[in-house]
MARZABA-515176 format. One line per field, with one value per atom (N, C-alpha, C): atom name; x, y, z; residue in one letter. Coordinates in steps of 0.02 Angstrom, whole numbers, plus 50000, padded with zeros to 5 digits. Atoms other than C-alpha are relative to their C-alpha. Layout:
# MARZABA-515176
atom: (CA ...)
x: (X ...)
y: (Y ...)
z: (Z ...)
res: (A ...)
//
This chain:
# MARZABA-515176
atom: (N CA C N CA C N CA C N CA C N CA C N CA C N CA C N CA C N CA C N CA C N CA C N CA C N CA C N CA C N CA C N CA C N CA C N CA C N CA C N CA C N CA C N CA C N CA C N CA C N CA C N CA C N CA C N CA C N CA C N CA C N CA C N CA C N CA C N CA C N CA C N CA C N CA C N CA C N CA C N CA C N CA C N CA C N CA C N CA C N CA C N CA C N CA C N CA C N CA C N CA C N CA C N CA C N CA C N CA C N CA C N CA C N CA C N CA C N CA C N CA C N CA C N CA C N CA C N CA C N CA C N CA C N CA C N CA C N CA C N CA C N CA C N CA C N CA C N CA C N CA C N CA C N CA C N CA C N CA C N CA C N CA C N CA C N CA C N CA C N CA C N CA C N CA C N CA C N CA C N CA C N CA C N CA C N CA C N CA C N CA C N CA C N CA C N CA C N CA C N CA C N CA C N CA C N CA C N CA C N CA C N CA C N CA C N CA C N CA C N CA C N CA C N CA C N CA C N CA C N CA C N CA C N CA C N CA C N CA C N CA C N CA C N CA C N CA C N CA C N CA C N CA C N CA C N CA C N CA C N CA C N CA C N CA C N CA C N CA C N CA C N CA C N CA C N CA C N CA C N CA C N CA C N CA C N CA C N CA C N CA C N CA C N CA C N CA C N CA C N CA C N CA C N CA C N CA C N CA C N CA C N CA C N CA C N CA C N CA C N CA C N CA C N CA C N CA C N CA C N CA C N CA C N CA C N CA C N CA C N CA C N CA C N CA C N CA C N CA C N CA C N CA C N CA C N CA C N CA C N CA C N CA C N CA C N CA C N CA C N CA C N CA C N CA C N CA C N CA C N CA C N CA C N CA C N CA C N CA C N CA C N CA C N CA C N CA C N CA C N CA C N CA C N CA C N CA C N CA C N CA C N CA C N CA C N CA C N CA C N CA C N CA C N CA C N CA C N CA C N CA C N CA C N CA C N CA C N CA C N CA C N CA C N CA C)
x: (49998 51273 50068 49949 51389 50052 49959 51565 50041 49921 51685 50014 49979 51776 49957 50041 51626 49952 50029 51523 50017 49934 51671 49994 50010 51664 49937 50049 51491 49971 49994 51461 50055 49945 51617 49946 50018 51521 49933 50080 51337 49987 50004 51314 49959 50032 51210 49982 49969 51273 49976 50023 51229 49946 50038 51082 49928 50057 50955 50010 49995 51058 50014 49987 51084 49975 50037 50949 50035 49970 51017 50065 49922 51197 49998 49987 51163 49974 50038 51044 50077 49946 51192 50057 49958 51325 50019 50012 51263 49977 50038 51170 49956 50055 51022 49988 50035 51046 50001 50033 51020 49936 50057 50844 49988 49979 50886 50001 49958 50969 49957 50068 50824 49956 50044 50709 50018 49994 50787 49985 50013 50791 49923 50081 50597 49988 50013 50597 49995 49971 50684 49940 50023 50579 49907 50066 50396 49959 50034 50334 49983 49998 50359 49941 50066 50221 50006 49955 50319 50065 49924 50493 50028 49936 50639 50018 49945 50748 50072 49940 50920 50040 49936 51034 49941 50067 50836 50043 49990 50910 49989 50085 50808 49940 50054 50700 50004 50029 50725 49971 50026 50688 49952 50042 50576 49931 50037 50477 49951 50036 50466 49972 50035 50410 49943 50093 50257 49968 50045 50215 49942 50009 50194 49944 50016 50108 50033 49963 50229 49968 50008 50221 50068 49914 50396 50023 49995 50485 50089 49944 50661 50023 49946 50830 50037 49945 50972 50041 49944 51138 49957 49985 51115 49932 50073 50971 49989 49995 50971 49982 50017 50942 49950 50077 50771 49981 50037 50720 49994 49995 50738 49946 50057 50638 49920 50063 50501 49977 50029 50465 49981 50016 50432 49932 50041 50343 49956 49998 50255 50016 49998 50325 50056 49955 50415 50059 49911 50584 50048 49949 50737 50070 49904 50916 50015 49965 51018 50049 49924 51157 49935 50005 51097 50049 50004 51189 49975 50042 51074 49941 50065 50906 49935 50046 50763 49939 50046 50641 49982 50002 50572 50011 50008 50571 49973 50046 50532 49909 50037 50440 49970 50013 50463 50000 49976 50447 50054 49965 50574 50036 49938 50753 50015 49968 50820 50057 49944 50989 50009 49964 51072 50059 49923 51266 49999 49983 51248 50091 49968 51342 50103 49947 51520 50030 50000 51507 50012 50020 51448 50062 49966 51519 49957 50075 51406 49997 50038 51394 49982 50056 51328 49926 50060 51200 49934 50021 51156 49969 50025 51138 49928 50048 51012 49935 50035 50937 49955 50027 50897 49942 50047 50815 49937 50080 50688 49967 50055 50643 49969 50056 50490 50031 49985 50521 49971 50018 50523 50027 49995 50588 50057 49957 50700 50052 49940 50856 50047 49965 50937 50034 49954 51096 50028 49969 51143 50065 49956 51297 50049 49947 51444 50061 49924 51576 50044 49936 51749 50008 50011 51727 50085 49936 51873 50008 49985 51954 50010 49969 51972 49934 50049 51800 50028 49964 51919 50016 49985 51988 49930 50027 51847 49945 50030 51765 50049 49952 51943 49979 50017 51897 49943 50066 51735 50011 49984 51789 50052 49924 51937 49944 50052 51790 49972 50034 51698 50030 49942 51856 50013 50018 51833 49959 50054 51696 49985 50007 51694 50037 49980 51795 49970 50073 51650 49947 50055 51526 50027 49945 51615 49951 50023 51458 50030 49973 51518 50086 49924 51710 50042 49959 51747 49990 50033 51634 50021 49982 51700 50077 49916 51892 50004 49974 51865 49963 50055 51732 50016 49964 51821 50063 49958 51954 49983 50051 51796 50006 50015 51750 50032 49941 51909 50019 49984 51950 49952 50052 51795 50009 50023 51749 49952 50069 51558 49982 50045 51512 50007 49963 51610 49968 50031 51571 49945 50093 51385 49998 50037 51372 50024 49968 51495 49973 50023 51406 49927 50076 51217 50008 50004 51280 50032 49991 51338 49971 50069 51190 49963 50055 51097 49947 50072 50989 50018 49999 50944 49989 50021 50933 50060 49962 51090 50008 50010 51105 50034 49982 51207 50003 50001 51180 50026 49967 51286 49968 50066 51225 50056 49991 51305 50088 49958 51459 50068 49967 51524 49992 49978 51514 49932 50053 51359 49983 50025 51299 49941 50053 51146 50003 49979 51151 49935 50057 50999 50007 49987 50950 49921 50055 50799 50018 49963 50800 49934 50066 50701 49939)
y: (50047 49543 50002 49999 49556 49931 50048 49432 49981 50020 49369 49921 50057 49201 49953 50032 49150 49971 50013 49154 49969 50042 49098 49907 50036 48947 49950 50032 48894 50005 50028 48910 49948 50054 48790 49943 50045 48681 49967 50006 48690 50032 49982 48685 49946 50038 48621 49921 50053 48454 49957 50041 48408 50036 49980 48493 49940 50055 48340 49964 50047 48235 50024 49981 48342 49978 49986 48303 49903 50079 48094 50007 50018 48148 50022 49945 48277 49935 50043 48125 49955 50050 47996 50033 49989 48088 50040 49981 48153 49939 50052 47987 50012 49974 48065 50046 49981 48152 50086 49939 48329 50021 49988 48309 49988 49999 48283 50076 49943 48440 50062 49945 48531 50016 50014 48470 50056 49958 48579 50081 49902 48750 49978 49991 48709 50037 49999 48689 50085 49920 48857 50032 49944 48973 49966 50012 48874 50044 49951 49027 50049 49950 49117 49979 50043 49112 50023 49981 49215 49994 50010 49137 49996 49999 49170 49947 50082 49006 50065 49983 49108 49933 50077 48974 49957 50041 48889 49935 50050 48780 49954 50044 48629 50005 49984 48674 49942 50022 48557 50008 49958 48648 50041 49957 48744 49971 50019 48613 49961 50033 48540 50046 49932 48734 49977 50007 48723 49944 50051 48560 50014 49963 48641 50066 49947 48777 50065 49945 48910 50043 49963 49042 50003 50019 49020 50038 49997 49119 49983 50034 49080 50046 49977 49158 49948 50047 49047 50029 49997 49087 49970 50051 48933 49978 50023 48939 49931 50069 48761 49975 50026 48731 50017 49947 48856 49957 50037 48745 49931 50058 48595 50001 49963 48678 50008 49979 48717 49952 50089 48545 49974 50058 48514 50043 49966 48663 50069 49931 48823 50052 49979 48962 50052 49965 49134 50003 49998 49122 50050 49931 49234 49959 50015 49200 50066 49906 49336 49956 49994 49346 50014 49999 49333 50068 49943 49491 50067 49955 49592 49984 50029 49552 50027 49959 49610 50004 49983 49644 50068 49934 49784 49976 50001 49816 49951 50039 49706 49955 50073 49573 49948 50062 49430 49990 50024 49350 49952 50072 49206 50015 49986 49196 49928 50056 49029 49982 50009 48966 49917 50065 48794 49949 50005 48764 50058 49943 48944 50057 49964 49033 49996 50007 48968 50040 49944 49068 50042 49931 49225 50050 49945 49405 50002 50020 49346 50085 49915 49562 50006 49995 49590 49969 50016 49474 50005 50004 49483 50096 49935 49688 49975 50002 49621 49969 50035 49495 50073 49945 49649 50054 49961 49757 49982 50029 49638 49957 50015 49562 50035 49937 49627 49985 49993 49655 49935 50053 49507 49924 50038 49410 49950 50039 49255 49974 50023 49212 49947 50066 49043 49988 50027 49007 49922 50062 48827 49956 50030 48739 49934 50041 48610 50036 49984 48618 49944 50056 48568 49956 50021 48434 49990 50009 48411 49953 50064 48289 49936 50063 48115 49977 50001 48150 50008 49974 48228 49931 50052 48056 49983 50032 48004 50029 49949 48155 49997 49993 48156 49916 50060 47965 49988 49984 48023 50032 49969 48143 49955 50040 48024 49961 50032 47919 50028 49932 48051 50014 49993 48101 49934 50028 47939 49967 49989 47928 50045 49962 48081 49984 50019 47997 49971 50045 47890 50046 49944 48027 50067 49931 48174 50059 49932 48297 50028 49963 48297 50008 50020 48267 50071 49957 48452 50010 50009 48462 49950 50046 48315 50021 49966 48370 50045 49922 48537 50009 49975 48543 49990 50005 48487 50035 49951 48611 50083 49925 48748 50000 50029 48685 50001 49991 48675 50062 49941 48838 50072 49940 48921 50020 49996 49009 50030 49946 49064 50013 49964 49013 50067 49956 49139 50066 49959 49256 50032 50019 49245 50030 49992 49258 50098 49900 49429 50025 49978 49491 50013 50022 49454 50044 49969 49548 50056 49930 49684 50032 49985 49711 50003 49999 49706 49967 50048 49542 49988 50009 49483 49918 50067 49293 49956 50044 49237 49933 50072 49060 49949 50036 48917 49922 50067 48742 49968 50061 48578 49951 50048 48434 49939 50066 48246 50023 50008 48268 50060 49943 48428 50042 50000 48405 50047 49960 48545 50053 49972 48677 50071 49958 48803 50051 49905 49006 50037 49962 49091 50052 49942 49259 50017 49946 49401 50038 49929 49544 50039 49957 49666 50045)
z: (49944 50167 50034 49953 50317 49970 49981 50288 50040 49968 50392 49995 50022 50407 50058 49984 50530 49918 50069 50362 49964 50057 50251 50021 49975 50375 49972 50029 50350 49936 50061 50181 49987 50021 50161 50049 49966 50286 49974 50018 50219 49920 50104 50014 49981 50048 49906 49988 49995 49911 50043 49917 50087 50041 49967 50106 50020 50035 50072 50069 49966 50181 50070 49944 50342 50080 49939 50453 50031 49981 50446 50035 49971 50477 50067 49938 50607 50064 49956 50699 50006 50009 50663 50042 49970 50720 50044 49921 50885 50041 49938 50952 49997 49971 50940 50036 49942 51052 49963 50027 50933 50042 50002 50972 50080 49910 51166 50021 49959 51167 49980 50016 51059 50037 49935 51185 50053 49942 51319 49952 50009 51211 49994 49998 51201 50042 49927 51365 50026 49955 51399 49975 50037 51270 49997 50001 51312 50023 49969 51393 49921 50041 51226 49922 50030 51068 49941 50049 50927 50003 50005 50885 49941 50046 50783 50001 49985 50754 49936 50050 50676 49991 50044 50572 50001 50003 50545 49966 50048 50426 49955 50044 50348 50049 49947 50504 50049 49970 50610 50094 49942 50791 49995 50034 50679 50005 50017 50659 50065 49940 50835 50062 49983 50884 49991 50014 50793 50014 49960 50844 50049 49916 51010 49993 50003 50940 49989 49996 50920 49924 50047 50777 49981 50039 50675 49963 50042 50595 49981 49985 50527 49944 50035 50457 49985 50005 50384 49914 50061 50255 49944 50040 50152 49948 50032 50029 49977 50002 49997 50044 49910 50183 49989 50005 50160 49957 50050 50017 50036 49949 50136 50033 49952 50262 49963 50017 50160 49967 49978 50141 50036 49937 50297 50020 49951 50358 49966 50007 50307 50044 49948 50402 49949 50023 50354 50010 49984 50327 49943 50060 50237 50007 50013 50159 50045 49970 50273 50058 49931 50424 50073 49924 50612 50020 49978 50618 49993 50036 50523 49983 50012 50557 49953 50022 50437 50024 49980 50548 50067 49977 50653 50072 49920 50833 50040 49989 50948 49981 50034 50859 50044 49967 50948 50092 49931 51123 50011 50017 51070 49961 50064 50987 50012 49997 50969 49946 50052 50890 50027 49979 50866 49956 50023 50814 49948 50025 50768 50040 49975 50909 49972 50033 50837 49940 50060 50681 49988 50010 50741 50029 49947 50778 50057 49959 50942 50040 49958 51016 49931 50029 50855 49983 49987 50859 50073 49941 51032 50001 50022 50983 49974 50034 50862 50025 49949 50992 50037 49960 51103 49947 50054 50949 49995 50031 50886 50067 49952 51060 50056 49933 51183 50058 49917 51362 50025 49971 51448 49940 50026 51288 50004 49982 51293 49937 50044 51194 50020 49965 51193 49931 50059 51095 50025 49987 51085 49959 50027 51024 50019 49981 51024 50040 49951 51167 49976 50021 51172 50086 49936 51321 50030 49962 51473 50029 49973 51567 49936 50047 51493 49948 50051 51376 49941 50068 51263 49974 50041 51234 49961 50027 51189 49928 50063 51072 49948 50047 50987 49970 50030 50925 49964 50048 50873 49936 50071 50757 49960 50052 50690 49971 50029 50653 49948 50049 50557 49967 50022 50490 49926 50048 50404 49977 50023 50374 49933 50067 50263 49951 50057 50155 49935 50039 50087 49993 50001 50118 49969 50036 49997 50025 49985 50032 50083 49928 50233 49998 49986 50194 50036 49989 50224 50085 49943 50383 50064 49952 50474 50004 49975 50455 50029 49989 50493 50078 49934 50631 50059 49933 50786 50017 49989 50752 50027 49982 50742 50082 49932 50904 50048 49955 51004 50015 49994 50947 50036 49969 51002 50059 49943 51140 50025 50018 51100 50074 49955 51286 50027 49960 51374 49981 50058 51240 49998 49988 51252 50040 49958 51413 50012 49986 51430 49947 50053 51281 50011 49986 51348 50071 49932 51518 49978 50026 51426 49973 50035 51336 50055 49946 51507 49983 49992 51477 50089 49931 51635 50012 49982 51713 49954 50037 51609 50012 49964 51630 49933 50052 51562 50028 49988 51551 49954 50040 51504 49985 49984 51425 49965 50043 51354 50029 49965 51480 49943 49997 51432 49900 50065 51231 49975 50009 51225 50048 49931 51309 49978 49999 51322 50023 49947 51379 49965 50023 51380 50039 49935 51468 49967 49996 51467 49993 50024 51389 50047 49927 51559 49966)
res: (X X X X X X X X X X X X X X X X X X X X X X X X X X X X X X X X X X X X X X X X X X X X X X X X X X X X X X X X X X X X X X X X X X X X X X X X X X X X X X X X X X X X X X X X X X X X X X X X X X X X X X X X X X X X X X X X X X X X X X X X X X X X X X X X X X X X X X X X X X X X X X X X X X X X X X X X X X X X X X X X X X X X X X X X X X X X X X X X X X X X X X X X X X X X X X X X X X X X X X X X X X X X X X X X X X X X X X X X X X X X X X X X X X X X X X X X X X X X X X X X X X X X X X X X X X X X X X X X X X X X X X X X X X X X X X X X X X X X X X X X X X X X X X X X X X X X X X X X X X X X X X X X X X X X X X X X X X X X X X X X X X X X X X X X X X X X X X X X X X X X X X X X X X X X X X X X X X X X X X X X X X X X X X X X X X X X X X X X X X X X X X X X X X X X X X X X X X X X X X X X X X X X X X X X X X X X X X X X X X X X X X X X X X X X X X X X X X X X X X X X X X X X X X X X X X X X X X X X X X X X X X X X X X X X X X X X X X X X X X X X X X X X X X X X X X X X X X X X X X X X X X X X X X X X X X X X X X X X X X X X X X X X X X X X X X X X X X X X X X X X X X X X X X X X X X X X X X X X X X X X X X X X X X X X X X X X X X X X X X X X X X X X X X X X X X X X X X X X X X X X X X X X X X X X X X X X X X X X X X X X X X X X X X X X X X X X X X X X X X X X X X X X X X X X X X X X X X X X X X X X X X X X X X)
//
């Protein structure tokens, strides 16, 4: 299995520990609004009727696919997360890296990610994006931004919160210190998108969402 200190990263973030309790914190300490922001990658990839979810996790975008009808299948690191998941849902899934997909050639019509892109070596995945999807297929990476202007005040108070918060909560304690440093430091959109136009998808496209603190980049692979 591929490493780097994207990997190194989330395993330190996602263990054993806090796999049970993820889907409460992740709701808690967005507002809700996770499932706001899921809502739109639906949105994007509703044309599509075989989907990937890479970084699946305990499933939860996984799960509000098939609702809909979709056909699911899912990758994620963190076997603990996969045992989560398969509680909720039946649906093929694998321990492995988003940059080394085990499957064949265009597969799918549908890739979906969500607080993956941070992680990744994102041209190798976006290589891998192009492999396994058909002509005409859609890829949507979604994650946390670092918001501007005088939002920052107010995201930096969030995490200080969280911050202590994880003091009481020991399975997130590493997660809440560390994750707004991930975050700041990133710069998946940019990334993405020069990575997705270098690969020659077509229709790149990026959308903001919850005043700067998210954002969406999808494209077509022609």
């Amino acid at each position: 299995m591929l490493v780097h200190e994207g990997h190194a990263q989330t395993m330190r973030f996602f263990t054993p520990a806090n796999a049970n309790s993820y889907d409460l914190i992740l709701r808690l300490a967005t507002f809700g609004q996770d499932r706001a922001w899921k809502q739109e990658i639906i949105k994007t990839v509703r044309s599509c009727s075989q989907i990937l979810e890479l970084a699946c996790g305990t499933g939860i975008l996984s799960s509000m696919l098939q609702e809909r009808g979709k056909s699911i299948f899912g990758i994620d690191l963190t076997f603990e997360y996969l045992l989560a998941l398969k509680r909720k849902l039946k649906s093929p899934i694998v321990q492995g890296t988003a940059e080394a997909l085990p499957y064949r050639d265009k597969l799918f019509d549908g890739m979906v990610s969500s607080y993956l892109a941070k992680y990744i070596d994102i041209q190798k995945v976006i290589d891998e994006c192009w492999r396994v999807l058909r002509p005409g297929g859609i890829v949507v990476f979604h994650d946390f931004t670092y918001p501007r202007g005088m939002v920052r005040n107010l995201w930096n108070i969030h995490f200080d919160l969280l911050k202590l918060a994880g003091r009481f909560v020991a399975p997130w304690k590493v997660v809440f210190n560390q994750l707004d440093d991930v975050i700041e430091k990133s710069d998946w959109v940019n990334q993405t998108i020069a990575a997705l136009k270098s690969r020659k998808f077509q229709n790149v496209n990026c959308k903001w969402y919850t005043v700067g603190t998210s954002a969406l980049v999808s494209a077509e692979k022609p």
